[in-house]
C-alpha positions in Angstrom: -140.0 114.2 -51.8 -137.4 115.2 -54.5 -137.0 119.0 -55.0 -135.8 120.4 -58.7 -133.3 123.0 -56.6 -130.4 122.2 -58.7 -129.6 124.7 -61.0 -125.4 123.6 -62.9 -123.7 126.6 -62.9 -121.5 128.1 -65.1 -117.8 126.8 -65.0 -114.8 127.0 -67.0 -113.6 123.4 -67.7 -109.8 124.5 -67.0 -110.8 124.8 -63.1 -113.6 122.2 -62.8 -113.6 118.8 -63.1 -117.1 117.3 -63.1 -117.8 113.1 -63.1 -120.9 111.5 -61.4 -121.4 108.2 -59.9 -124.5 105.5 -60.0 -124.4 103.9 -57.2 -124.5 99.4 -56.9 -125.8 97.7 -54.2 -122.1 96.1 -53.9 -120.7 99.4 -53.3 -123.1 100.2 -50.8 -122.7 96.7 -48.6 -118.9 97.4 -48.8 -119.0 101.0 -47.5 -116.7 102.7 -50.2 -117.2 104.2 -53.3 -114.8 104.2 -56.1 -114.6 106.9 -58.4 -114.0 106.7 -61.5 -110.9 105.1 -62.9 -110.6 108.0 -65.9 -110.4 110.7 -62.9 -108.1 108.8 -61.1 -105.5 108.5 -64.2 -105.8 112.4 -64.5 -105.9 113.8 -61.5 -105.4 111.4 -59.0 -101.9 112.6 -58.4 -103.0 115.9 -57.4 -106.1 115.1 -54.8 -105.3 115.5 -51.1 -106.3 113.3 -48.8 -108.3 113.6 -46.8 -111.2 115.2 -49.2 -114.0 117.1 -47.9 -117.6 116.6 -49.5 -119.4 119.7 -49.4 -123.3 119.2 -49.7 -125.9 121.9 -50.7 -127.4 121.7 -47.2 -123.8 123.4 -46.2 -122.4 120.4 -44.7 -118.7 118.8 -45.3 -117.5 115.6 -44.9 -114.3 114.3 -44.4 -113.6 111.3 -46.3 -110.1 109.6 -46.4 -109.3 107.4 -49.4 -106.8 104.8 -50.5 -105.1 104.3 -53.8 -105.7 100.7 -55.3 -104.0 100.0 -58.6 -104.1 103.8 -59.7 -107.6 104.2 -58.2 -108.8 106.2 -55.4 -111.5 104.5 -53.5 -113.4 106.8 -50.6 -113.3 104.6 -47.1 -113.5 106.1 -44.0 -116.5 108.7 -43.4 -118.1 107.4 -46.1 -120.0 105.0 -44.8 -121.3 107.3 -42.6 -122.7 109.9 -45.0 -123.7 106.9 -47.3 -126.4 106.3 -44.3 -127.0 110.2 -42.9 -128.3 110.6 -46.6 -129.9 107.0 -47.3 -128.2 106.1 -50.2 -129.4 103.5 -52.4 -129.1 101.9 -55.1 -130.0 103.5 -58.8 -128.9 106.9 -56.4 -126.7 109.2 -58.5 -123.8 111.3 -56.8 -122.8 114.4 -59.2 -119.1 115.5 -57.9 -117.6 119.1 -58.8 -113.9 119.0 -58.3 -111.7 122.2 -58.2 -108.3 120.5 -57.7 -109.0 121.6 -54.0 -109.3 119.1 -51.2 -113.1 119.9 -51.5 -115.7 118.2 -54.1 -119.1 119.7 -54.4 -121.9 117.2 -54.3 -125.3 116.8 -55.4 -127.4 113.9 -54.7 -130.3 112.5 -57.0 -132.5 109.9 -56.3 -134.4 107.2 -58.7 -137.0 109.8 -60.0 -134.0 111.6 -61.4 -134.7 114.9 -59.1 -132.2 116.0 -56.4 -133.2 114.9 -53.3 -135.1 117.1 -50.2 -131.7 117.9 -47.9 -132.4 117.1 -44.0 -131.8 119.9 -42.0 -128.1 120.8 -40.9 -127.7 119.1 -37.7 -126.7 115.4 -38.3 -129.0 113.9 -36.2 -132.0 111.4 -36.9 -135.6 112.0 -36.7 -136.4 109.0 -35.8 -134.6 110.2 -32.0 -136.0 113.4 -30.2 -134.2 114.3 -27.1 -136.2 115.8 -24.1 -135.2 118.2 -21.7 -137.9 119.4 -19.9 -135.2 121.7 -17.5 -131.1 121.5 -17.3 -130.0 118.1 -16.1 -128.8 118.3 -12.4 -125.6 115.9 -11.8 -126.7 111.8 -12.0 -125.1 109.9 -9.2 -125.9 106.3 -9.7 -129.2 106.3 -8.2 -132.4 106.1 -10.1 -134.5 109.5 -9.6 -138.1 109.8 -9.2 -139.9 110.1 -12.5 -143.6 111.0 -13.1 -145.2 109.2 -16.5 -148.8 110.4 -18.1 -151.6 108.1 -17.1 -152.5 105.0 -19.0 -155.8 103.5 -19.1 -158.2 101.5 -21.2 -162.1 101.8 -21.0 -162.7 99.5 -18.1 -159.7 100.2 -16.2 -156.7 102.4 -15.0 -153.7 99.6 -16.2 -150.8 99.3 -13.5 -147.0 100.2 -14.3 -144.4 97.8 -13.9 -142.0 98.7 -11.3 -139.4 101.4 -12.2 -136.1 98.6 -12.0 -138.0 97.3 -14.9 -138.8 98.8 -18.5 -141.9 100.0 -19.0 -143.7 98.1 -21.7 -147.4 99.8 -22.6 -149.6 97.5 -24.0 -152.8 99.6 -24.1 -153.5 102.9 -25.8 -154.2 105.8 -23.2 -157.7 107.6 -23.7 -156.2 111.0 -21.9 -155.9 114.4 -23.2 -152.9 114.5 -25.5 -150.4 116.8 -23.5 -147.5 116.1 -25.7 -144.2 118.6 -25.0 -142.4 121.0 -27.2 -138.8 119.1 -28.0 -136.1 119.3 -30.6 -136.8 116.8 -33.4 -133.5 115.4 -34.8 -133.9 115.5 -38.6 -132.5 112.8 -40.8 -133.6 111.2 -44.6 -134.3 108.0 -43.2 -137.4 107.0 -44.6 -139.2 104.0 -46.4 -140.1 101.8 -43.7 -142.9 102.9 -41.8 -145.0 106.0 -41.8 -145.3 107.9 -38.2 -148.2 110.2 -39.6 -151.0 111.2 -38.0 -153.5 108.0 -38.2 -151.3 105.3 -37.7 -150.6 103.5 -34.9 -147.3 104.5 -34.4 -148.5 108.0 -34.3 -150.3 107.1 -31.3 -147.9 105.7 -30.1 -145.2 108.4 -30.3 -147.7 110.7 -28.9 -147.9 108.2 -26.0 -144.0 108.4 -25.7 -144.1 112.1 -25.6 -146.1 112.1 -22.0 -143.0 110.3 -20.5 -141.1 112.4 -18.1 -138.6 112.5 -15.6 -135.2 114.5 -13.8 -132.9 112.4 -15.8 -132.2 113.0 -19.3 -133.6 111.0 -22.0 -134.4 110.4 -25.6 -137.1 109.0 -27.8 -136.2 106.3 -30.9 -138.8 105.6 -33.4 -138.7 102.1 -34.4 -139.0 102.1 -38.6 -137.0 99.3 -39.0 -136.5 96.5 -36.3 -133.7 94.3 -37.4 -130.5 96.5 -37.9 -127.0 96.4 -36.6 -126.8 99.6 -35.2 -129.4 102.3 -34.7 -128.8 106.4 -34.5 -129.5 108.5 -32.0 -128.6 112.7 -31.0 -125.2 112.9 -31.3 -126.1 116.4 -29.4 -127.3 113.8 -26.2 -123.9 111.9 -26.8 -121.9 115.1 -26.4 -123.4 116.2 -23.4 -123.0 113.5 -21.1 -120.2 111.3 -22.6 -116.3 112.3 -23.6 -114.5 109.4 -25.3 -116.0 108.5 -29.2 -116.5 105.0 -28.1 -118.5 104.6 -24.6 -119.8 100.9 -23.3 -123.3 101.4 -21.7 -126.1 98.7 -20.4 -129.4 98.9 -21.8 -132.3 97.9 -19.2 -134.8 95.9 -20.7 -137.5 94.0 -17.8 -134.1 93.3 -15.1 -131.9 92.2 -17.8 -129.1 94.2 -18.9 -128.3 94.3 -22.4 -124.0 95.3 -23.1 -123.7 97.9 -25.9 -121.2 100.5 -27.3 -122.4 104.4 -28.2 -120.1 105.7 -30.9 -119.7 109.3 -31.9 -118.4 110.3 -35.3 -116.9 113.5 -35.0 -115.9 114.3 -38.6 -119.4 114.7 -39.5 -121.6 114.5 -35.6 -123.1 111.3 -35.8 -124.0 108.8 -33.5 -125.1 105.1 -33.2 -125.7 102.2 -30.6 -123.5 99.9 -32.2 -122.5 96.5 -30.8 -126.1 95.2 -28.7 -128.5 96.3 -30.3 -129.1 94.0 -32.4 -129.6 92.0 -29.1 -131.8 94.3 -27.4 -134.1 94.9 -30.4 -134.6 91.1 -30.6 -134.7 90.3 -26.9 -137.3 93.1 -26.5 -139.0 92.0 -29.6 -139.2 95.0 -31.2 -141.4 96.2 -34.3 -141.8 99.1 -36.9 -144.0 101.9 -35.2 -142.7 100.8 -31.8 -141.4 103.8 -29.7 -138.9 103.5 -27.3 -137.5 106.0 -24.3 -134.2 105.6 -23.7 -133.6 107.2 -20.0 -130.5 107.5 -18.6 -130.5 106.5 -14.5 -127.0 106.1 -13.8 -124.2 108.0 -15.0 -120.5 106.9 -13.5 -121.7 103.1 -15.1 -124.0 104.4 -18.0 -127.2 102.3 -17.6 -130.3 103.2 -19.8 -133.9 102.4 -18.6 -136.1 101.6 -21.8 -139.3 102.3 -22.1 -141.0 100.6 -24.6 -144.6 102.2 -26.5 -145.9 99.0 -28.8 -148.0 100.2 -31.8 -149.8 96.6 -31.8 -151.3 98.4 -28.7 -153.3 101.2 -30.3 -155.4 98.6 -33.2 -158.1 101.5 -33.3 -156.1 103.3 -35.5 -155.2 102.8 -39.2 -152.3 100.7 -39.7 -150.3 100.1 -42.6 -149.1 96.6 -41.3 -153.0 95.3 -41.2 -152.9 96.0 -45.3 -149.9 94.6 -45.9 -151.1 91.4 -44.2 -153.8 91.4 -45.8 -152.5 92.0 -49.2 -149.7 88.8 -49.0 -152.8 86.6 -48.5 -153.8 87.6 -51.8 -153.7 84.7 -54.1 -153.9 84.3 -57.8 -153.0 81.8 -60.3 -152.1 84.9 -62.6 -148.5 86.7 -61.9 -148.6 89.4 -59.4 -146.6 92.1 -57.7 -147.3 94.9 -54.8 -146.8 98.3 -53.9 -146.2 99.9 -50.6 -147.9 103.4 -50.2 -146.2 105.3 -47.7 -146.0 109.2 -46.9 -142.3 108.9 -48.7 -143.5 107.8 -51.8 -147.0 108.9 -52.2 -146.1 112.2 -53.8 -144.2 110.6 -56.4 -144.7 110.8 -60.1 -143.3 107.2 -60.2 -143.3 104.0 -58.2 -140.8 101.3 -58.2 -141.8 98.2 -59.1 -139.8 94.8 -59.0 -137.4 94.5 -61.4 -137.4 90.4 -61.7 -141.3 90.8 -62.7 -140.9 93.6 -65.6 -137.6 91.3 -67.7 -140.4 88.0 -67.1 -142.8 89.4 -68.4 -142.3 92.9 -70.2 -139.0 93.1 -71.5 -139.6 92.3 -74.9 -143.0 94.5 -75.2 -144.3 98.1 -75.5 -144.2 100.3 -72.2 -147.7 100.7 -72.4 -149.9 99.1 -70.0 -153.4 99.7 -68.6 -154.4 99.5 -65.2 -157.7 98.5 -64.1 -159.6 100.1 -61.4 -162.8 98.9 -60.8 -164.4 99.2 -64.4 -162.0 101.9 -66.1 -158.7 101.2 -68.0 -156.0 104.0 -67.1 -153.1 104.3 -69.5 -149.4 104.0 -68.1 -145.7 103.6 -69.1 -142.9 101.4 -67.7 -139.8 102.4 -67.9 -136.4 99.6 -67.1 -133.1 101.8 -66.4 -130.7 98.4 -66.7 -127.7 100.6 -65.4 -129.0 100.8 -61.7 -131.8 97.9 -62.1 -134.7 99.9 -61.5 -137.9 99.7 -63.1 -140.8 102.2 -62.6 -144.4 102.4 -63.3 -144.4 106.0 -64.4 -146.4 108.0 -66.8 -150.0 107.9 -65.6 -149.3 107.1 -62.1 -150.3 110.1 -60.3 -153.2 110.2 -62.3 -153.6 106.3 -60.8 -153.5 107.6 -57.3 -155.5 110.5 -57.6 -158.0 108.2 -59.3 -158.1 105.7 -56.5 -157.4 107.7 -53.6 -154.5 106.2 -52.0 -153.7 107.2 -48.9 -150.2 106.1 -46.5 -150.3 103.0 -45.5 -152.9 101.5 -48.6 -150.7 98.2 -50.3 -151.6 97.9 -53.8 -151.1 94.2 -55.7 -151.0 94.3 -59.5 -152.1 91.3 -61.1 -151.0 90.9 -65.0 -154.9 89.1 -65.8 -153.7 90.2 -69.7 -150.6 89.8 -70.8 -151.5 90.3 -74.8 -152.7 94.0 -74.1 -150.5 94.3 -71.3 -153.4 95.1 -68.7 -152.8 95.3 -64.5 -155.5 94.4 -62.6 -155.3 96.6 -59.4 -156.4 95.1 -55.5 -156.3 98.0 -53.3 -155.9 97.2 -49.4 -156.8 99.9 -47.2 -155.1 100.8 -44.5 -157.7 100.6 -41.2 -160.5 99.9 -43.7 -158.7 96.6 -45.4 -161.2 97.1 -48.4 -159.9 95.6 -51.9 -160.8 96.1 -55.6 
């Protein structure tokens, strides 16, 4: 959720220099931002390099930058805070610059509000690092480990044997003993919703039960398929030295290559090269939990532990709406909406861009929205600059109307396109109702 902290101060425009940047997808799948060309021609001859991005969550970042035809174009470090802070695109970056090596940032996001800072630790909540006591020394072997019950109504179900990873495939009906740990904070967000009644809340909690003498760490799985994945750059630092450290990853008997790299200019830290391998070997999906522990130590081997969402149907799952909703069918033109903890609180939603210059480019903003029998006003709005389009007045009044809740998919169905009226099909999540 977007906070309105930002408050421009007063400055003297001999001593600051102030620009802001939207940012394009290009920019974004090249990992650099250019700044503007104006700024360059000025005072480009007087920026140091490295600079330093100072954030209002106290953080800095070193960035180094390149000239390119009079231009200066931020490369290395800023791919990394592009994805610490989840930049997207229609994202602007307002820059305060005090012909120092430092620039003071400020981050809004599509709603136009500055965005909720994560907490000052670099790290990533979708990794939690457990500790139950101080590690004792790992020498190769594999130490004895001791992992909550799991059981189904009928039957106590057997664990594989500890050379393998342990992949639960039921939900566990025991007293929820989860243990106090340091949750990693990050602004990932977007892709699935760990909240309590989901699935992958259950299964987190299942994760949490997981103990043993070597030192470990829990990933959330929001997003399958990526190239890398983050995890506690604090876990990194305590049991590796060089930035880039080759490591096996244990899934059933096979052993997966991969590379942990640190960032130290700003204390991050990824599994880079294999895990795209392991994620697809293992099959992995959003709400899946995984338990990376690590059993040998002179030839860094992790033991995974995999928790599978699919396994814990009884509770409300976004995924069964959004199924649901894609087999909606209609010979009218249609798009849909994601509800998720992120976005709920929003006084806007994005919609698809494609849709609104097919069919409402050359109208009013007004629409109408139909839920069940009523008509409730709404505004679009296009912003052509980022390609973003938005329903947005009359949208919270939509979803206090309707009672969304994380995890619901909505599909909007154009059924007039005259008086520019959306017929709404709500899919609940764990109730799969529509309307």
């Amino acid at each position: 959720m977007a906070s309105t902290s930002f408050q421009p101060k007063n400055k003297s425009p001999s001593t600051v220099i102030s620009f802001f940047k939207i940012l394009l997808s290009k920019s974004l799948q090249a990992g650099t931002l250019k700044i503007p060309r104006k700024f360059s021609r000025i005072y480009g001859g007087g920026v140091p390099n490295p600079v330093y991005l100072k954030l209002p969550d106290g953080t800095q970042w070193k960035i180094d930058w390149t000239n390119h035809n009079g231009e200066i174009i931020f490369e290395n470090g800023w791919k990394e805070f592009a994805a610490y802070y989840s930049l997207d695109q229609g994202h602007l970056l307002w820059f305060d610059y005090k012909k120092t090596s430092l620039f003071e940032v400020h981050i809004f996001d599509m709603s136009c509000l500055e965005i909720n800072y994560p907490p000052n630790d670099h790290t990533d909540d979708d990794c939690v690092e457990i500790l139950n006591k101080p590690p004792s020394p790992l020498r190769g072997g594999l130490r004895k480990r001791s992992v909550a019950p799991l059981s189904t109504p009928s039957k106590t179900k057997r664990l594989r044997s500890a050379t393998k990873s342990r992949d639960v495939e039921r939900g566990s009906q025991s007293k929820d003993t989860s243990l106090e740990m340091p949750v990693f904070s990050s602004s990932r967000q977007d892709f699935l919703d760990f909240s309590p009644g989901t699935s992958g809340f259950k299964a987190l909690k299942e994760a949490e039960k997981f103990s043993s003498e070597n030192p470990f760490f829990i990933v959330k799985i929001r997003q399958a398929i990526r190239s890398n994945r983050n995890f506690p750059a604090s876990f990194f630092i305590k049991y590796f030295k060089n930035e880039v450290q080759k490591v096996k990853i244990r899934f059933e008997g096979n052993l997966f290559p991969a590379k942990l790299r640190y960032y130290r200019q700003n204390s991050t830290a990824f599994i880079s090269s294999g895990w795209l391998q392991f994620a697809q070997a293992s099959k992995l999906q959003p709400g899946d939990v995984t338990v990376f522990e690590l059993v040998d130590r002179d030839d860094p081997v992790f033991e995974t532990h995999i928790y599978r969402a699919k396994a814990f149907k009884s509770w409300s799952c976004g995924f069964q709406s959004l199924k649901a909703a894609r087999n909606f069918k209609s010979e009218n033109p249609s798009f849909m909406v994601k509800i998720t903890q992120t976005n709920l609180p929003r006084t806007t939603a994005v919609i698809p861009v494609p849709f609104f210059t097919k069919y409402f480019a050359r109208k009013k903003p007004n629409i109408q929205i139909k839920l069940r029998n009523k008509l409730l006003p709404a505004k679009l709005l296009y912003y052509p600059s980022s390609s973003a389009a938005y329903i947005s007045a009359g949208w919270q009044a939509f979803v206090g109307a309707s009672n969304l809740k994380a995890g619901d998919v909505c599909v909007f169905e154009l059924v007039n396109g005259k008086d520019r009226v959306l017929d709404v099909h709500i899919y609940r999540a764990g109730r799969l109702l529509s309307f």
